[in-house]
C-alpha positions in Angstrom: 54.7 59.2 -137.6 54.3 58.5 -134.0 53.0 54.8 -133.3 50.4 54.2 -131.4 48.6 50.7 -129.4 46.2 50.2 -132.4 49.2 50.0 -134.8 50.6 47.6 -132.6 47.0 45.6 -132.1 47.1 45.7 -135.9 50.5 44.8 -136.5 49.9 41.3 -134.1 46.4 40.9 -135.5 44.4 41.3 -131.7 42.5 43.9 -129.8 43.7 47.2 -128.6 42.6 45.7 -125.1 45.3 42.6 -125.6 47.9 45.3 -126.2 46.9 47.2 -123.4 46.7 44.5 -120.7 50.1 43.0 -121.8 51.9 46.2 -121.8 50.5 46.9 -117.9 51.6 43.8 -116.6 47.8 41.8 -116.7 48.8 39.4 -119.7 48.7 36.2 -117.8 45.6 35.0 -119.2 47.2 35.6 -122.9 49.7 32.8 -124.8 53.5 33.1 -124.1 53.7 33.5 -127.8 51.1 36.3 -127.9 52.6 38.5 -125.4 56.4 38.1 -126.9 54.5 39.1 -130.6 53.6 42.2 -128.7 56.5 43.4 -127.0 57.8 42.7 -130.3 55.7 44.9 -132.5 56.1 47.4 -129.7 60.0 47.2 -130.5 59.7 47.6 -134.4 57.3 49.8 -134.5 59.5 52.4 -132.1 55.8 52.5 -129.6 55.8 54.0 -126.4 53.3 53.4 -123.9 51.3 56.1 -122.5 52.5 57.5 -119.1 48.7 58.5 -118.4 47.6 55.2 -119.3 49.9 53.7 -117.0 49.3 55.6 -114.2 45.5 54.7 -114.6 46.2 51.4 -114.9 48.6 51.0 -112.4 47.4 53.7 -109.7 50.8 55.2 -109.6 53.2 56.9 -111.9 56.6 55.9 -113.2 57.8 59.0 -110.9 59.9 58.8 -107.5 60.4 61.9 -106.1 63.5 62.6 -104.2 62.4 64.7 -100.8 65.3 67.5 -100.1 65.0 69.2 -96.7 65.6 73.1 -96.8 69.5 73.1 -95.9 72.6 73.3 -97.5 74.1 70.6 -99.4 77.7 70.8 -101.3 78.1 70.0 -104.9 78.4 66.2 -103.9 74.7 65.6 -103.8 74.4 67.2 -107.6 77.0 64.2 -108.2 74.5 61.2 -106.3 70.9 62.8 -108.0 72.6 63.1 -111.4 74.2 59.4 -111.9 70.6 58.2 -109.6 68.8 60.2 -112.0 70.3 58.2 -115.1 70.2 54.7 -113.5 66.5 55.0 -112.7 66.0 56.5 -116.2 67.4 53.5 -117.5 64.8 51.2 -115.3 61.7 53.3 -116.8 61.5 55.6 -113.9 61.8 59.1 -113.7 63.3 61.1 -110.1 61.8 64.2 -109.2 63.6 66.2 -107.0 61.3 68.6 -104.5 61.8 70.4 -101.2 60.5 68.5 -98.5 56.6 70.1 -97.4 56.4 71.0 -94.0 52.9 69.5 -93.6 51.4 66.1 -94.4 48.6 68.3 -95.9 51.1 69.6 -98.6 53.0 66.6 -98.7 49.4 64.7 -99.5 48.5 67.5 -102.1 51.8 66.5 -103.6 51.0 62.6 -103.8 47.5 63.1 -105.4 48.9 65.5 -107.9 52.0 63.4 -109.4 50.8 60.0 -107.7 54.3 58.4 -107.3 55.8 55.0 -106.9 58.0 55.7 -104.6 59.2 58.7 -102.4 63.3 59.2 -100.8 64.1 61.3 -98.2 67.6 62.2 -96.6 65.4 62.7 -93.2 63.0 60.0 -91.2 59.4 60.6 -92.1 57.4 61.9 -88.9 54.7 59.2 -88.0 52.0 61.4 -89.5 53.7 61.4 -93.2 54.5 57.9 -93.0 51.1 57.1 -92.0 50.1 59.3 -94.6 52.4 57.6 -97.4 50.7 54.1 -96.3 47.5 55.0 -96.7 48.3 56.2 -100.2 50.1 53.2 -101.2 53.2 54.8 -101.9 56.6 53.2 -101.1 58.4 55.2 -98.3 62.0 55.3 -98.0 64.2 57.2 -95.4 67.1 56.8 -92.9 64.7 55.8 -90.3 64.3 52.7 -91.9 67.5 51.1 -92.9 69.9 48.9 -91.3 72.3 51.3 -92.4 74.7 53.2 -89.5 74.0 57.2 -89.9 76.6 58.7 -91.7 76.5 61.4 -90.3 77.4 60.0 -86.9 80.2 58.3 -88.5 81.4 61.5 -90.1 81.8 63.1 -86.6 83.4 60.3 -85.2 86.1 60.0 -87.5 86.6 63.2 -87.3 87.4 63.5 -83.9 89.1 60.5 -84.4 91.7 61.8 -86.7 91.9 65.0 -84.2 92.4 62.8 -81.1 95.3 60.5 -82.7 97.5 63.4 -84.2 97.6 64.5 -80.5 95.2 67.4 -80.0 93.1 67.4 -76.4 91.3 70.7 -76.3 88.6 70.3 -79.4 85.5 71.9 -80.6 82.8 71.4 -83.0 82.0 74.2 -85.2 78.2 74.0 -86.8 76.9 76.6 -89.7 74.6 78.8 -88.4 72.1 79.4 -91.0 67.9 80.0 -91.4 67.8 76.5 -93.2 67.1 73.7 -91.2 70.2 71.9 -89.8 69.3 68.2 -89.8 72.9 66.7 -90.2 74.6 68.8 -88.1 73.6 67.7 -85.0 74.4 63.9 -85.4 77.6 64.5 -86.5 78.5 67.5 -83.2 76.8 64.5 -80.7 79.2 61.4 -82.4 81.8 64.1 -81.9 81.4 64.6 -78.6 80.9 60.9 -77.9 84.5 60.0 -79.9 85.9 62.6 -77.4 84.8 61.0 -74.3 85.7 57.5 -75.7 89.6 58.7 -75.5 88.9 60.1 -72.4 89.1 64.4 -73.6 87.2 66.8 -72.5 83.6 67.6 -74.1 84.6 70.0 -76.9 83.6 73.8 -77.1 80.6 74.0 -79.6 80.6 77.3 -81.9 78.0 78.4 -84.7 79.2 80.8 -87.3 78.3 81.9 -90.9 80.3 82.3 -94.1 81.6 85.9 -93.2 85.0 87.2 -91.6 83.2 88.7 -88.9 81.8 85.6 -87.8 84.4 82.6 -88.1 86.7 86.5 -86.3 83.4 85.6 -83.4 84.0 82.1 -83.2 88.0 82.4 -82.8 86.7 85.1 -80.0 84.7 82.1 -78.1 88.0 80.0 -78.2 89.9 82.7 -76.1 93.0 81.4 -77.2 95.4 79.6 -80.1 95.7 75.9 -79.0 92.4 74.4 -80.3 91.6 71.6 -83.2 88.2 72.0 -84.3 85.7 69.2 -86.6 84.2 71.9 -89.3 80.4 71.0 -90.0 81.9 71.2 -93.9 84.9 72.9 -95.9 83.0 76.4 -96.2 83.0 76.4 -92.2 86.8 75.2 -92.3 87.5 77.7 -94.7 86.4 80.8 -92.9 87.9 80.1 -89.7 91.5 79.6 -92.2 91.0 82.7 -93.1 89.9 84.8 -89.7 93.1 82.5 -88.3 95.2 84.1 -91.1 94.0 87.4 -89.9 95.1 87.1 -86.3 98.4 86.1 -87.5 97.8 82.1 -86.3 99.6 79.8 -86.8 97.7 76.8 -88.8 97.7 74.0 -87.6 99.9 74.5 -85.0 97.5 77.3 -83.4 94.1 76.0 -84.8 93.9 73.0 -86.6 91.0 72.2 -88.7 89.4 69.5 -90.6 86.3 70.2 -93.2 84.1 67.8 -94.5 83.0 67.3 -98.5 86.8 67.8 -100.3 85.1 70.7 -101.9 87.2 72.3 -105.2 87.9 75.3 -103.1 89.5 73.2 -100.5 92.1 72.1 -102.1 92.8 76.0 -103.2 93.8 77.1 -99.5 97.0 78.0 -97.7 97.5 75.4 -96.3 95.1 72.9 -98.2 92.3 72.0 -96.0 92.6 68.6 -94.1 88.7 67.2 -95.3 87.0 63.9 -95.5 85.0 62.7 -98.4 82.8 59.8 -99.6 82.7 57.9 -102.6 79.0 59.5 -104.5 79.0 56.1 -107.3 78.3 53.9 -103.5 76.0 56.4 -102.1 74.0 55.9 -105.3 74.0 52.1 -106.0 73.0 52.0 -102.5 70.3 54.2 -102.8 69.1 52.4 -105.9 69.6 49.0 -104.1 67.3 50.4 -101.5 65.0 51.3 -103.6 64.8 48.3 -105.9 63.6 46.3 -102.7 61.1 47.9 -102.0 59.5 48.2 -105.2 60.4 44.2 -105.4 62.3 44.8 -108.5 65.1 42.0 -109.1 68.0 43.9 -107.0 66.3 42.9 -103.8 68.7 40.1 -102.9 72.1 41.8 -103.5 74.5 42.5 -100.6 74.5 46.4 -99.2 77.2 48.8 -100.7 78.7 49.9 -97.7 79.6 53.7 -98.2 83.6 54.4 -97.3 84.6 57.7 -95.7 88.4 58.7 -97.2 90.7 61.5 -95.1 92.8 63.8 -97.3 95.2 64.8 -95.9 95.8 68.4 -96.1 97.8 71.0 -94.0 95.3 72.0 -91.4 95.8 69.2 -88.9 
């Protein structure tokens, strides 16, 4: 039988209104002794407090929903919402995962209908949405507003990093060229291009291509010539030029050389393997929970940052 706040009332002898107000966070008018005799009938008799009730009570929800933009992710991202899925599960929260709205009007139908604690999203908030998010009382948390440095700036640079020391001076940057938005490929192309003119090389070629022969065959076209090392947007891109290289009889890497970026299963499963960069997912997410602890003021406000570590693996493609 499921217990409920009057079985817990009854079990400490006081009102369902006591029970109520201590299990919502109002019982500071009630005896130290009276609130730990409720919190522990609510732990004998197995009770669980009403998510409604909360809400009501609190104006929000236990929810934080997780803001996804409409691009494409590798499996690496499954990896950070499962294990953040699971540590906020274990705090009494629960993460929803929705595409980002393209409006503030169906981002605000969204707040009334779930009303959320707390909203993450891998992109800045436009003024408007934050604006919005204020107004609503809803805790907003993005890129925009972290000390953090962009990652994805530091994944072009060290890319073009690694290109640059093995010896290679005529680059490119290759982007995927899909209908989804593209919000990561462009800071990672621009630290690209900046880590070039640091060491003094040329401003790389840029090329867009999709997962098919014919394109990454297009993209080798725009090179003209063997003799370039190009900084893949991820391992799919990497992996289709491979293969249109293979094709043409290249020779990889001395006649394109190629680095991905995600250390995706399939790139280790390549001839050669695919030279790639990864990123450890467990810091990503104990980051991301850190972040989110502040600003909820939970107790995790004062810990140092978990910095997130890029790691090169070295395959046979430069």
């Amino acid at each position: 039988m499921i217990a409920t706040s009057q079985d817990v009332a009854d079990r400490v002898g006081v009102s369902r209104s006591t029970v109520s107000q201590i299990l919502n966070g109002r019982g500071e008018h009630f005896s130290a002794r009276t609130r730990e005799r409720v919190h522990r009938a609510v732990a004998e008799l197995g009770y669980e407090p009403s998510a409604a009730g909360r809400t009501l009570a609190r104006g929000s929800s236990d929810i934080v929903i997780a803001l996804i933009p409409d691009t494409t992710f590798g499996g690496n991202l499954q990896d950070i919402y499962g294990a953040l899925t699971d540590e906020l599960s274990r705090r009494g929260l629960i993460l929803v995962l929705r595409l980002a709205t393209h409006t503030s009007t169906a981002l605000d139908r969204l707040l009334i209908g779930m009303k959320p604690r707390a909203i993450l999203s891998l992109t800045p908030f436009s003024d408007e949405d934050r604006s919005l998010l204020e107004r609503r009382g809803v805790k907003a948390i993005d890129p925009g507003r972290t000390s953090r440095p962009d990652a994805n700036a530091e994944i072009g640079t060290l890319q073009a990093r690694h290109l640059i020391e093995r010896g290679y001076r005529r680059l490119a940057y290759a982007h995927l060229r899909d209908a989804r938005a593209d919000p990561f490929g462009g800071p990672r192309e621009r630290a690209f291009v900046a880590e070039c003119h640091a060491h003094g090389v040329d401003g790389p070629r840029t090329l867009a291509l999709g997962i098919t022969a014919e394109d990454a065959s297009a993209a080798l076209d725009e090179l003209g010539e063997p003799g370039f090392a190009v900084g893949c947007y991820n391992d799919d891109v990497a992996t289709a030029l491979l293969h249109a290289a293979s094709l043409r009889k290249w020779r990889v890497p001395r006649d394109l050389a190629l680095i991905g970026m995600d250390h995706t299963p399939l790139s280790r499963l390549t001839t050669p393997p695919l030279t790639t960069m990864e990123y450890d997912t467990s810091a990503v997410t104990e980051e991301t929970i850190r972040t989110l602890l502040f600003h909820l003021d939970e107790t995790e406000a004062g810990r140092d940052r978990t910095e997130v570590r890029f790691r090169l693996i070295e395959g046979g493609t430069a």
